[in-house]
Jmol script that loads the backbone (N, CA, C; Angstrom):
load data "model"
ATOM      1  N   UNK A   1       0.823  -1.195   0.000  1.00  0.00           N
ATOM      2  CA  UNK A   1       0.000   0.000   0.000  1.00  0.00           C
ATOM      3  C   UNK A   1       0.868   1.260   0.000  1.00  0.00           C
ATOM      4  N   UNK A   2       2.112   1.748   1.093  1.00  0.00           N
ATOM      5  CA  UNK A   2       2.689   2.546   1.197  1.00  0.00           C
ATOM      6  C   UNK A   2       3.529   2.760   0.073  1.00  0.00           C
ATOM      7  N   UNK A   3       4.044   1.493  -0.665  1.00  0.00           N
ATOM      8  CA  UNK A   3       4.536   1.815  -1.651  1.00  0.00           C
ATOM      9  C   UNK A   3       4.135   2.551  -3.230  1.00  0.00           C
ATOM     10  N   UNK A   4       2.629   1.770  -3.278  1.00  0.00           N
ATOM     11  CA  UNK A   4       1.696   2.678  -4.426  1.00  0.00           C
ATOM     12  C   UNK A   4       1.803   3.927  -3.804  1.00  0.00           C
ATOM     13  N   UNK A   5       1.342   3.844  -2.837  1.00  0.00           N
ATOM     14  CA  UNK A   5       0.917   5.841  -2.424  1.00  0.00           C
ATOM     15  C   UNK A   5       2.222   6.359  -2.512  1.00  0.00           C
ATOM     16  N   UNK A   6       3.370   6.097  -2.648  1.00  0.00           N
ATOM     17  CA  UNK A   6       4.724   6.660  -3.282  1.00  0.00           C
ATOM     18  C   UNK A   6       5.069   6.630  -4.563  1.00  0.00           C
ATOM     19  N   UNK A   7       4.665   5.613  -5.015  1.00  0.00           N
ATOM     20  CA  UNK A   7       5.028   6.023  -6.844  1.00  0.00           C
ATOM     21  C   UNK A   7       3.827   6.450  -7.145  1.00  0.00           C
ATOM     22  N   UNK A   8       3.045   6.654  -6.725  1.00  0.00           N
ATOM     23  CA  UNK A   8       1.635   7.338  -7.450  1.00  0.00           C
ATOM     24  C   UNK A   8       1.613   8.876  -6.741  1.00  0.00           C
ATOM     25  N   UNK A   9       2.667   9.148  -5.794  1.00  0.00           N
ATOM     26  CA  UNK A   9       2.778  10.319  -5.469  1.00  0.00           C
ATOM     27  C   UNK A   9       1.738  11.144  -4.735  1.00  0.00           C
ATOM     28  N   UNK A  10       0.484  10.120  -4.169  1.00  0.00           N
ATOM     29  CA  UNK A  10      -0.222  10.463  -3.553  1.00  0.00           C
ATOM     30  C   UNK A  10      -0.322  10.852  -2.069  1.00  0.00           C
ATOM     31  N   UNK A  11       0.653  10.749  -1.449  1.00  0.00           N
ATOM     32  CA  UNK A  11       1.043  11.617   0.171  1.00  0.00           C
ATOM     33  C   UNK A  11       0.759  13.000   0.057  1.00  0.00           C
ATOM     34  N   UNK A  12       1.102  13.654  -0.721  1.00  0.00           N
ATOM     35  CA  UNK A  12       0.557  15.284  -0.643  1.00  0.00           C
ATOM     36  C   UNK A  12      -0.854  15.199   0.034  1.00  0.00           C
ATOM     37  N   UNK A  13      -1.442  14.922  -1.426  1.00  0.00           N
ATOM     38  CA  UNK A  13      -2.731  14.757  -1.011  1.00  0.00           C
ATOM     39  C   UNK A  13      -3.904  13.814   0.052  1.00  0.00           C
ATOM     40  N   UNK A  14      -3.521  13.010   0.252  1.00  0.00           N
ATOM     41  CA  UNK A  14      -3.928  12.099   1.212  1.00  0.00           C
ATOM     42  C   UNK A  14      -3.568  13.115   2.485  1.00  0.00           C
ATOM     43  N   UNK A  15      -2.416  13.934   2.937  1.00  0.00           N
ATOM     44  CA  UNK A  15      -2.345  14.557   3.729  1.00  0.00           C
ATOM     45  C   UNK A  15      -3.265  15.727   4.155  1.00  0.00           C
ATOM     46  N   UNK A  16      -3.457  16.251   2.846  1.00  0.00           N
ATOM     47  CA  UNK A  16      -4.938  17.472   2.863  1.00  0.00           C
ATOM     48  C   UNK A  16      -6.264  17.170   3.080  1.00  0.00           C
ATOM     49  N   UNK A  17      -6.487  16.019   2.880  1.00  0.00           N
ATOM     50  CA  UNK A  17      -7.811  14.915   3.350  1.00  0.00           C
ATOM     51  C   UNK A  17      -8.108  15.362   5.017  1.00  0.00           C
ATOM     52  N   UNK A  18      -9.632  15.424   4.615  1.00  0.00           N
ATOM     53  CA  UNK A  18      -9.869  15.568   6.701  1.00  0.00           C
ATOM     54  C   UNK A  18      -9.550  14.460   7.502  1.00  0.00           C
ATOM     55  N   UNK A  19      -9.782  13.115   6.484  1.00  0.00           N
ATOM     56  CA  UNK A  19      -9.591  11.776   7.665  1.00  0.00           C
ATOM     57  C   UNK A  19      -8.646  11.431   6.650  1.00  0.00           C
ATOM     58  N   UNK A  20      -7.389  11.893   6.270  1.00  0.00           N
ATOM     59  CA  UNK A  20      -6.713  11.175   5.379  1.00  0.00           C
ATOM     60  C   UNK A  20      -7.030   9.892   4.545  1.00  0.00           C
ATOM     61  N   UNK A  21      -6.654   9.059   4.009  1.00  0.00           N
ATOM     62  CA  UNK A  21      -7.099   7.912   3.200  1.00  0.00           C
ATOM     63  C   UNK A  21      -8.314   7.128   3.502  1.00  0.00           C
ATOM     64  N   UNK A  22      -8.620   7.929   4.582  1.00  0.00           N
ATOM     65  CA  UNK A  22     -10.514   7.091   5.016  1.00  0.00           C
ATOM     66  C   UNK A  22     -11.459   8.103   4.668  1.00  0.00           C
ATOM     67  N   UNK A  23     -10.823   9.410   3.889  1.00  0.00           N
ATOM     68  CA  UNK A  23     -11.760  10.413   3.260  1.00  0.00           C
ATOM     69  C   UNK A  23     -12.858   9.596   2.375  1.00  0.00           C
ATOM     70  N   UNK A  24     -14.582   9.761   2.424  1.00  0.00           N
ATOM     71  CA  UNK A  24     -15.159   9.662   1.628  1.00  0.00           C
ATOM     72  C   UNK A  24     -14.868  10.503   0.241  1.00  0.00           C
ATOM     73  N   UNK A  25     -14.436  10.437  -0.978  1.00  0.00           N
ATOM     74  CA  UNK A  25     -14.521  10.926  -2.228  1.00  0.00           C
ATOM     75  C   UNK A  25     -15.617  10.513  -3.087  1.00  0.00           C
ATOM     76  N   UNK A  26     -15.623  11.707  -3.901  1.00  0.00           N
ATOM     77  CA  UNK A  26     -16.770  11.360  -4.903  1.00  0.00           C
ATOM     78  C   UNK A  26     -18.296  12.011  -4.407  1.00  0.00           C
ATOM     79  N   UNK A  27     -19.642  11.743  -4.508  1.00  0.00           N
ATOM     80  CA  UNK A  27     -20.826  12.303  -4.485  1.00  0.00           C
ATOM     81  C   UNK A  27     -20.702  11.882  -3.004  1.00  0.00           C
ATOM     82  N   UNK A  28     -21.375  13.292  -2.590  1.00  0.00           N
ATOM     83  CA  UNK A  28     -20.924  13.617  -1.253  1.00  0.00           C
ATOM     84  C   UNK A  28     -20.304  13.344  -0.297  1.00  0.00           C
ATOM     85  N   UNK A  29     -18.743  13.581  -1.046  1.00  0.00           N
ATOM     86  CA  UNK A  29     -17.657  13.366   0.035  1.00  0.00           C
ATOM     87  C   UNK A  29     -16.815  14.499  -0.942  1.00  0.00           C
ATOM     88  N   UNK A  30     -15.904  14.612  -0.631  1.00  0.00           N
ATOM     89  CA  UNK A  30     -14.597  15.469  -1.117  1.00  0.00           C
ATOM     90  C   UNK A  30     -14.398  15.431  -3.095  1.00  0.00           C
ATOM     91  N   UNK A  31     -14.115  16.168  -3.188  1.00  0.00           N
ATOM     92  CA  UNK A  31     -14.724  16.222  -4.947  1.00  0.00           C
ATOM     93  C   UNK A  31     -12.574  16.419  -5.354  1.00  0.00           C
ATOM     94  N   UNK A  32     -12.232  15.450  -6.049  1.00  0.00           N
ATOM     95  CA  UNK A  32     -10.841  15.917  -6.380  1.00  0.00           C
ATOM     96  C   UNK A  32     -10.957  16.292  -7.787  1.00  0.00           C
ATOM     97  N   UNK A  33      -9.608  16.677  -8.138  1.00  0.00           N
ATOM     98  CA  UNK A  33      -8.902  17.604  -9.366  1.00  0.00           C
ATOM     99  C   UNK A  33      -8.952  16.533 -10.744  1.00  0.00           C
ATOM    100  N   UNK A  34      -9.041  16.355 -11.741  1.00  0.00           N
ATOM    101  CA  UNK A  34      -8.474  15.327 -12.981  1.00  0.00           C
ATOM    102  C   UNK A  34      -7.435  15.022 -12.529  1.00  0.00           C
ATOM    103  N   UNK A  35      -6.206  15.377 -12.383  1.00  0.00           N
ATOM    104  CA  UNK A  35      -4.989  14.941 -12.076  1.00  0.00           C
ATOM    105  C   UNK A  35      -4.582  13.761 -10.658  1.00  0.00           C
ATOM    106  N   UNK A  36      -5.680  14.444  -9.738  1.00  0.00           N
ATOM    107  CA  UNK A  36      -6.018  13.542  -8.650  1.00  0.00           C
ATOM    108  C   UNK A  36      -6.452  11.705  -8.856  1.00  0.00           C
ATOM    109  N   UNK A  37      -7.927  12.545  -9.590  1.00  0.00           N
ATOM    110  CA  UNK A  37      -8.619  11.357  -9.607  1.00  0.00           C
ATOM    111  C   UNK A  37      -7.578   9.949 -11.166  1.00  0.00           C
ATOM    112  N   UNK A  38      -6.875  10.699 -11.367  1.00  0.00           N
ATOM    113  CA  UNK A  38      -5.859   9.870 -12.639  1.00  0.00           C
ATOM    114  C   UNK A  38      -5.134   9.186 -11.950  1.00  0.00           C
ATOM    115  N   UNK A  39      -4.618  10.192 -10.680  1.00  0.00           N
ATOM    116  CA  UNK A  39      -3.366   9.042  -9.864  1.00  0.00           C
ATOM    117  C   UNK A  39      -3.884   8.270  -9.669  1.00  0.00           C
ATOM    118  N   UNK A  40      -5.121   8.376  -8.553  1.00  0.00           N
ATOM    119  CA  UNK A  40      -5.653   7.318  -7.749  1.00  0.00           C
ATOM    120  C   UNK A  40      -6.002   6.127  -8.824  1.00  0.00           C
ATOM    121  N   UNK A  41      -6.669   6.545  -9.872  1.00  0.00           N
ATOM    122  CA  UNK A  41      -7.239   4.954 -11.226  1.00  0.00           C
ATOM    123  C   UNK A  41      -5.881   4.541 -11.074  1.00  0.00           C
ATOM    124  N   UNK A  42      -4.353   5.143 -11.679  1.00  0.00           N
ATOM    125  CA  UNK A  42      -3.432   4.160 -11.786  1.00  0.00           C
ATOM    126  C   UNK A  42      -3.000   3.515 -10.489  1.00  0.00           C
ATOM    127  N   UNK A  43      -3.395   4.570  -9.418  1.00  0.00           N
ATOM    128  CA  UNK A  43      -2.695   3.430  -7.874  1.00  0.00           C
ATOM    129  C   UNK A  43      -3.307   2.130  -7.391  1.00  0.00           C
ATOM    130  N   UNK A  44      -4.584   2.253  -7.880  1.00  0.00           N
ATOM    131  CA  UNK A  44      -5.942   1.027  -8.229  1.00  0.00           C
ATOM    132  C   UNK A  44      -5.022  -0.009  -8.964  1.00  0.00           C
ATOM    133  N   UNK A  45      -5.312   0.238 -10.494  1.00  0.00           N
ATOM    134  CA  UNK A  45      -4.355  -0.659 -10.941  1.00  0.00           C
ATOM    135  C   UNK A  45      -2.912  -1.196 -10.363  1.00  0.00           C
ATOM    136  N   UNK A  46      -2.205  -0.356  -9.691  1.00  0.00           N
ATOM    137  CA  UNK A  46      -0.586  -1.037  -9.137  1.00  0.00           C
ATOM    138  C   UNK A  46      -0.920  -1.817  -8.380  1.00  0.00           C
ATOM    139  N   UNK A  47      -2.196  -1.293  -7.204  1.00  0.00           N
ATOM    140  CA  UNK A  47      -2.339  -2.283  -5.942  1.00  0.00           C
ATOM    141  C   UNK A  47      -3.236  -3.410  -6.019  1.00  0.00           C
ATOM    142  N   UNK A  48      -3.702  -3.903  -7.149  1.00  0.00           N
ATOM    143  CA  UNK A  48      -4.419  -4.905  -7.368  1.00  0.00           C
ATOM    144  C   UNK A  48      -3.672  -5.969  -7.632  1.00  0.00           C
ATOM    145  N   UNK A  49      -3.532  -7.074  -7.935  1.00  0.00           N
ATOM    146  CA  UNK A  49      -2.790  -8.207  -7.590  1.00  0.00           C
ATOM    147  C   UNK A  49      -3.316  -9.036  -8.560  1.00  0.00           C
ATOM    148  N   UNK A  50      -3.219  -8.684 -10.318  1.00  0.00           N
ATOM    149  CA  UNK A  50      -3.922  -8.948 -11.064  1.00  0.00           C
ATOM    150  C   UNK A  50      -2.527  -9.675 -12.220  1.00  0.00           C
ATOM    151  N   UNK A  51      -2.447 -10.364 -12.984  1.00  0.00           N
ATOM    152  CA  UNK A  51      -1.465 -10.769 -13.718  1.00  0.00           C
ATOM    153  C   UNK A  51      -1.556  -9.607 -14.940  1.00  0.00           C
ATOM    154  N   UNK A  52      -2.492  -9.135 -15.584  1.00  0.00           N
ATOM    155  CA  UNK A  52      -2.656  -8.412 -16.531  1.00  0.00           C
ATOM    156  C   UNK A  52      -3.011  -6.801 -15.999  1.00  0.00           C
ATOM    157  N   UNK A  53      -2.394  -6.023 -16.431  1.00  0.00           N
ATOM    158  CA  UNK A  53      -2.992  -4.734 -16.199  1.00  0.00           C
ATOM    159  C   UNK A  53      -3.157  -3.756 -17.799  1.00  0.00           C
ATOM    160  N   UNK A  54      -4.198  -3.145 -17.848  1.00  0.00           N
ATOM    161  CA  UNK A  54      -4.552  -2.261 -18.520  1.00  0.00           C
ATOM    162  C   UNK A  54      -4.748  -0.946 -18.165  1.00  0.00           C
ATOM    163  N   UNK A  55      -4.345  -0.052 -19.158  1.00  0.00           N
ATOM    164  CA  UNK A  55      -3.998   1.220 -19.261  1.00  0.00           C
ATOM    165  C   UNK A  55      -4.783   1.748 -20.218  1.00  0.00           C
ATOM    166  N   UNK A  56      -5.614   2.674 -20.033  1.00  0.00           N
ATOM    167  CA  UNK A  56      -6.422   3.613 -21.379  1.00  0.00           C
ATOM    168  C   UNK A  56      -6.056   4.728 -20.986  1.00  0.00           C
ATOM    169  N   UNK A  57      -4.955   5.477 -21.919  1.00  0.00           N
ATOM    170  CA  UNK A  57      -4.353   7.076 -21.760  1.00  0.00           C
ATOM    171  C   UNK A  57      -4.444   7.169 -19.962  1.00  0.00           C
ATOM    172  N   UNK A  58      -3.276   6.447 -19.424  1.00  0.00           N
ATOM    173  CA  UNK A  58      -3.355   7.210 -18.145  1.00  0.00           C
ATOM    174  C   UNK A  58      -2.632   8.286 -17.599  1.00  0.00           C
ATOM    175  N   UNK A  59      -2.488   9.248 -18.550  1.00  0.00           N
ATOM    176  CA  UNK A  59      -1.925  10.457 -18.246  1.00  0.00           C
ATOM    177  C   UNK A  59      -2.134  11.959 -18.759  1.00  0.00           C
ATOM    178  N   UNK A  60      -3.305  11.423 -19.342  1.00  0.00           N
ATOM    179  CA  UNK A  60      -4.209  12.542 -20.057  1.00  0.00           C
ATOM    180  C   UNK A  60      -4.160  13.287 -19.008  1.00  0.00           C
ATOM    181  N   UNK A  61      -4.297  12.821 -17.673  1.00  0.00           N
ATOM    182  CA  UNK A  61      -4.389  15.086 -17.216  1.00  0.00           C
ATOM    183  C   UNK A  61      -3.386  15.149 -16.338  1.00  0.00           C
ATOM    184  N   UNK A  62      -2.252  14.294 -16.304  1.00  0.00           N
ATOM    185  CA  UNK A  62      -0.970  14.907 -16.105  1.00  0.00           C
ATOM    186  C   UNK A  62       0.017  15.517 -16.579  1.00  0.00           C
ATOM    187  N   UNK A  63       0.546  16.796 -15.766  1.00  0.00           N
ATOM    188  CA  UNK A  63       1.504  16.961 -16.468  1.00  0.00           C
ATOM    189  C   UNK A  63       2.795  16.137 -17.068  1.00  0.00           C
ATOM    190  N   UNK A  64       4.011  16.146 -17.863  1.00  0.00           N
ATOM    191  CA  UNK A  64       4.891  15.931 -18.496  1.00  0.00           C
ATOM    192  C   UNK A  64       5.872  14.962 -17.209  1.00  0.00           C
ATOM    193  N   UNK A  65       6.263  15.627 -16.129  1.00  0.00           N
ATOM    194  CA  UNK A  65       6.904  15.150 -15.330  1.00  0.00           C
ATOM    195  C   UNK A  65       6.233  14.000 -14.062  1.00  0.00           C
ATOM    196  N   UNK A  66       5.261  14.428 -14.149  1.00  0.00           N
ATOM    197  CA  UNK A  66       4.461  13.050 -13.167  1.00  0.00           C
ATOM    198  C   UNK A  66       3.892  12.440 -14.235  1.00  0.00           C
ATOM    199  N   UNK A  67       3.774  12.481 -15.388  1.00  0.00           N
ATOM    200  CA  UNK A  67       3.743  11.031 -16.610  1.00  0.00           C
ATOM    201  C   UNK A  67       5.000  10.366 -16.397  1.00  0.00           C
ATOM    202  N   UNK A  68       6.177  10.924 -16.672  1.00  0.00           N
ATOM    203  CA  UNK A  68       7.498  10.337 -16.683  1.00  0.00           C
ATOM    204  C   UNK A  68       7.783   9.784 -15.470  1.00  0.00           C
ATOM    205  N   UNK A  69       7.089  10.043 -14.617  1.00  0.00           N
ATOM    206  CA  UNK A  69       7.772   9.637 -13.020  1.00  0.00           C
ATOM    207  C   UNK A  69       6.777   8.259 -12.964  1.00  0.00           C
ATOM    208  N   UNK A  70       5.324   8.404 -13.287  1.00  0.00           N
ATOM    209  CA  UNK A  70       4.540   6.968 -13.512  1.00  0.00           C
ATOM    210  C   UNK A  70       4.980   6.282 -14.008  1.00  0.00           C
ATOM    211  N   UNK A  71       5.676   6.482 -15.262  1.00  0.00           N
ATOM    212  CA  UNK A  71       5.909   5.756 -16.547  1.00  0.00           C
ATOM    213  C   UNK A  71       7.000   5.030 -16.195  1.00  0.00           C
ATOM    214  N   UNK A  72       8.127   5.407 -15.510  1.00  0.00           N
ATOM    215  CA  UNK A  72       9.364   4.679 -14.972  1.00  0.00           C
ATOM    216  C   UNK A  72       9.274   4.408 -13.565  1.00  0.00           C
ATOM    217  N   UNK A  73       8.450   4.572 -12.954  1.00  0.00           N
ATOM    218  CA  UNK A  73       8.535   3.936 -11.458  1.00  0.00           C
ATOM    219  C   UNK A  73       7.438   2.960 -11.197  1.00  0.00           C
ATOM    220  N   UNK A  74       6.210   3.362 -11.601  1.00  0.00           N
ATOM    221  CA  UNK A  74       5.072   2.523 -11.744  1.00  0.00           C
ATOM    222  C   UNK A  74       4.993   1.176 -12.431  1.00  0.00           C
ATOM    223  N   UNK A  75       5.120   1.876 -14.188  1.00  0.00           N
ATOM    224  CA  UNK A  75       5.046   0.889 -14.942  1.00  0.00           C
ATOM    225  C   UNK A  75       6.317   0.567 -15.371  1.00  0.00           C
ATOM    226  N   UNK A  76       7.338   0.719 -15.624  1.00  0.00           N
ATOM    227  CA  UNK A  76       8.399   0.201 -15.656  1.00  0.00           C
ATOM    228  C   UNK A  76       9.397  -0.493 -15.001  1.00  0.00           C
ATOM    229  N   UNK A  77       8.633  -0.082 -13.533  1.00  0.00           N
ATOM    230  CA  UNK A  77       9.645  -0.523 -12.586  1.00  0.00           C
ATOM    231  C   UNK A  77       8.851  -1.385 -12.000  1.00  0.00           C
ATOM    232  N   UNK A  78       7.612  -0.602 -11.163  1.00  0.00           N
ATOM    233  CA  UNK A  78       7.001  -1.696 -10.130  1.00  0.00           C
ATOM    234  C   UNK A  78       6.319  -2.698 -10.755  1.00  0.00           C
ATOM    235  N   UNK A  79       5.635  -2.669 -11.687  1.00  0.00           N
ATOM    236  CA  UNK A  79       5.166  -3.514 -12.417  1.00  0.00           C
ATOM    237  C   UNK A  79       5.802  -4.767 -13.270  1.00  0.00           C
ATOM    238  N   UNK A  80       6.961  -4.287 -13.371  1.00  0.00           N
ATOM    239  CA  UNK A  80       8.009  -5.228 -14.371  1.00  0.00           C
ATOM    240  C   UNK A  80       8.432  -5.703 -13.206  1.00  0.00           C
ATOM    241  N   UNK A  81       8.847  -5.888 -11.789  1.00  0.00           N
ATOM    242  CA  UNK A  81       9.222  -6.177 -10.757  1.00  0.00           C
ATOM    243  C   UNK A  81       8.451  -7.278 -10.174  1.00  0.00           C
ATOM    244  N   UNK A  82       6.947  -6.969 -10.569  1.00  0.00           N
ATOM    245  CA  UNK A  82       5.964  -7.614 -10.308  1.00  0.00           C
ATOM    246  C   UNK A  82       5.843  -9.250 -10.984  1.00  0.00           C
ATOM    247  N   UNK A  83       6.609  -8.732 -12.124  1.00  0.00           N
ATOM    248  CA  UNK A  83       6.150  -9.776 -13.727  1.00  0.00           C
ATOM    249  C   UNK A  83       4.930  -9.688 -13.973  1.00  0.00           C
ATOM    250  N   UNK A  84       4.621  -8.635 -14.337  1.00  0.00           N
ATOM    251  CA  UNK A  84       3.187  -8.347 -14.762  1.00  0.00           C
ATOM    252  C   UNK A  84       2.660  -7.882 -16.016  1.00  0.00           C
ATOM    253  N   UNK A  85       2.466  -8.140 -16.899  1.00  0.00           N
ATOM    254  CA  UNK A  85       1.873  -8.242 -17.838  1.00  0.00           C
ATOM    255  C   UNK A  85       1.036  -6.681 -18.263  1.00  0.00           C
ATOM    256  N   UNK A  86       1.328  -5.765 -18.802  1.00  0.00           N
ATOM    257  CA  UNK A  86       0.836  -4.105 -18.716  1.00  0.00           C
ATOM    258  C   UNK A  86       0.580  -3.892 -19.903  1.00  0.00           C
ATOM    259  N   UNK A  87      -1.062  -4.097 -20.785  1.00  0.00           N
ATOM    260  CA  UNK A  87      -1.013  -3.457 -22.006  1.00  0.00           C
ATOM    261  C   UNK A  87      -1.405  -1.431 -21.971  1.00  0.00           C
ATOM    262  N   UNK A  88      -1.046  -1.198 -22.395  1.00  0.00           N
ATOM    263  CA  UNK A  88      -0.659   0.032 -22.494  1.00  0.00           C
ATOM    264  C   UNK A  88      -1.451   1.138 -23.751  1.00  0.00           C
ATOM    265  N   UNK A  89      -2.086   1.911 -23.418  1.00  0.00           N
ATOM    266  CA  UNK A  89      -2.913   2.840 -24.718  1.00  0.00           C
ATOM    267  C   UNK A  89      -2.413   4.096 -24.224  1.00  0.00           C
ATOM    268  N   UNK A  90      -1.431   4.903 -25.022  1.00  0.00           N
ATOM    269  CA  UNK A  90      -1.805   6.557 -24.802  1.00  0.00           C
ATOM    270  C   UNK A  90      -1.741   7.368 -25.931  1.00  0.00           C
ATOM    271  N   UNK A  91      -2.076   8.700 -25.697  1.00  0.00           N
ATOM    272  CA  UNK A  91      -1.483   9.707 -27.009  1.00  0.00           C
ATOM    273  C   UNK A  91      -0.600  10.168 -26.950  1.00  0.00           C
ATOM    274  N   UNK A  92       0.321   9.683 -25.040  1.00  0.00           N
ATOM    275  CA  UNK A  92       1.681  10.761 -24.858  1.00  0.00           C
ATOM    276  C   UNK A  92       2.671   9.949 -24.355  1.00  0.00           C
ATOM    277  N   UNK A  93       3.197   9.709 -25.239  1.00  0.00           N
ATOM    278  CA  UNK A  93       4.221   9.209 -25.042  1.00  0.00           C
ATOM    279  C   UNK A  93       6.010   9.772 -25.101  1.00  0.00           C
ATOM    280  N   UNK A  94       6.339   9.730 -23.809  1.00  0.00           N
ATOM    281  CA  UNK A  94       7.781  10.066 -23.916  1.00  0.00           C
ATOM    282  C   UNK A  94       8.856   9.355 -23.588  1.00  0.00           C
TER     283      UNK A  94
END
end "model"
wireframe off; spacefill off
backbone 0.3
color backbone group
């Protein structure tokens, strides 16, 4: 767990949370940013325990440098670490 919430870079935010990671989100609970709600779909995918993972553009509303930081720590690293199997769809690729 601690480790997704580090390559998904989600400690900032989990910290601004009223009950931190036991925050209700979504319809009536705490409403997050695109960029937010993008980490959290890919930290879903890291922390699931699935042989196959899929990706549809997961970085459409990140910026340039937290794509690159997903892209090599997430999926390149934790995932290939994993032996996991990652098909992959985007428009941004760097």
């Amino acid at each position: 767990y601690k480790e997704v919430i580090e390559v998904c870079q989600l400690q900032p935010d989990i910290d601004t949370l009223p009950q931190g990671d036991q925050t209700v989100i979504g319809e009536r609970g705490i409403i997050l940013c695109g960029g937010q709600r993008q980490r959290i779909s890919i930290a879903r995918a890291l922390y699931q325990h699935t042989n196959v993972v899929f990706l549809d553009d997961p970085f459409y509303a990140l910026d340039i440098h937290l794509s690159d930081h997903l892209m090599h720590e997430g999926i390149l690293k934790f995932l290939r670490q994993e032996k996991r199997t990652v098909v992959l769809v985007t428009h941004n690729c760097s």
